[in-house]
N, C-alpha and C positions, 0 to 999 in steps of 0.2 A: 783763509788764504792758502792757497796751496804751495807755492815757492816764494820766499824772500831772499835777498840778496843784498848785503849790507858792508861798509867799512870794517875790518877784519875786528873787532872787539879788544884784544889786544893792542894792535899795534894805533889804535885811537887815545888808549890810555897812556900808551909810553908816548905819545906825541905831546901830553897833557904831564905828566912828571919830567918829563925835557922841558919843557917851559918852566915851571918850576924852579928847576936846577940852576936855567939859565938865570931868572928871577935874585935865587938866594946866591947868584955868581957876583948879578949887577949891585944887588947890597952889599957885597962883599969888599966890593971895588972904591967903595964912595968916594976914596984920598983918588981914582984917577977917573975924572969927568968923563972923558972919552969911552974909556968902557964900559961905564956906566950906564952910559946912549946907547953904544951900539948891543951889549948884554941885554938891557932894560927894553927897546926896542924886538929886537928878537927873542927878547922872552912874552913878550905880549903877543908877538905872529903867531909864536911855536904854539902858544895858548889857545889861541881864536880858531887855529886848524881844529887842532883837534878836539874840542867843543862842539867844532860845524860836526864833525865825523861822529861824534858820540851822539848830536843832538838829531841829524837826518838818519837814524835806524830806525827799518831797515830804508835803505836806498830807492831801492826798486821790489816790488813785491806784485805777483801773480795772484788777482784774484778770482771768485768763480765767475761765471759769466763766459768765457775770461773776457777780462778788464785789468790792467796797470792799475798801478800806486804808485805814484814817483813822489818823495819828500825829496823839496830844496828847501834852503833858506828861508823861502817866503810863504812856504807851508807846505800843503797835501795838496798835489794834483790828481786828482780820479782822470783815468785816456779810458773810451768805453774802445771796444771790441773794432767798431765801426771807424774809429776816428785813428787808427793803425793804418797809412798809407802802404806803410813794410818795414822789417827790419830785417839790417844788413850787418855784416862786419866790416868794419875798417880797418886792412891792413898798413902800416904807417912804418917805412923804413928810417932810421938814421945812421949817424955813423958806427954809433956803438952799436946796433943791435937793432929789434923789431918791436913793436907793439901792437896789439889789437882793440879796438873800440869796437862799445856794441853803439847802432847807428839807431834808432828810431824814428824814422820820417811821420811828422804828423803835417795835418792841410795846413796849407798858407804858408808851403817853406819851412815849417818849423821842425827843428832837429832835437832831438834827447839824445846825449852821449855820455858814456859811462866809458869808463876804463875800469881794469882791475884792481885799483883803490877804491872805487867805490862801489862794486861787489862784492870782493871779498873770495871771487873764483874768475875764473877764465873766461873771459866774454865768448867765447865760440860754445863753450859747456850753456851757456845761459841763451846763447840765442837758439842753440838744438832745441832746448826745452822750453822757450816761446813759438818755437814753430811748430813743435809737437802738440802746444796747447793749442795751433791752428790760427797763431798769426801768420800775415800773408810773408813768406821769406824772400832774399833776394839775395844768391851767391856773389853777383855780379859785383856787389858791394857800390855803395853810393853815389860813386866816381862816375861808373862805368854804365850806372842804369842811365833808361831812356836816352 
């Protein structure tokens, strides 16, 4: 593989010792039910994230060919070379501030989106260096094509 790109290794682990915390908070609690729930509750979410985050490394990875690697949930998707419609950036305002998503258009509609949790870098750094490796790119961004 020449480039991967993964949930930052770090901050997957402190997601997984925050659960924990929250865990030996709601044991702590036992004399009040309520917190109990709502601790015990969010110490099993704080858990499951970042399990997903530790278990899907790396994310997305560039291999020779080139050809994608996307690991989700429900395993390893190989995308060949061919089956890249384009990828774009998503630029996405709010009120606080911006964000960027990298867009991967595959046939029949289908979208791959990553943000910068589950890279691990900047999605504009990552789509330079899918484009470089000679996927088709698309400034326009996904909104705005065709």
């Amino acid at each position: 593989m020449h480039e991967q790109w993964a949930t930052p290794l770090p901050g997957a682990i402190a997601l997984v010792g925050v659960g924990i915390a929250l865990a030996a908070a709601a044991a702590a609690s036992y004399t009040d039910p309520p917190a109990l729930i709502f601790l015990g509750i969010a110490a099993v979410i704080v858990i499951v994230v970042g399990a997903f985050a530790l278990a899907r490394r790396p994310r997305l990875a560039l291999a020779t060919g080139p050809a994608l690697i996307v690991k989700t949930v429900g395993g390893t998707r190989h995308v060949a070379f061919d089956d890249v419609e384009r990828i774009s950036v998503l630029h996405t305002r709010r009120l606080i501030g911006s964000s960027r998503q990298v867009v991967i258009d595959l046939p029949d509609d289908r979208l791959l989106v990553f943000g910068r949790w589950d890279l691990g870098e900047e999605p504009t750094v990552v789509v330079e260096k899918l484009r470089k490796a000679g996927f088709p790119y698309d400034d326009r961004g996904p909104a705005d094509a065709d």
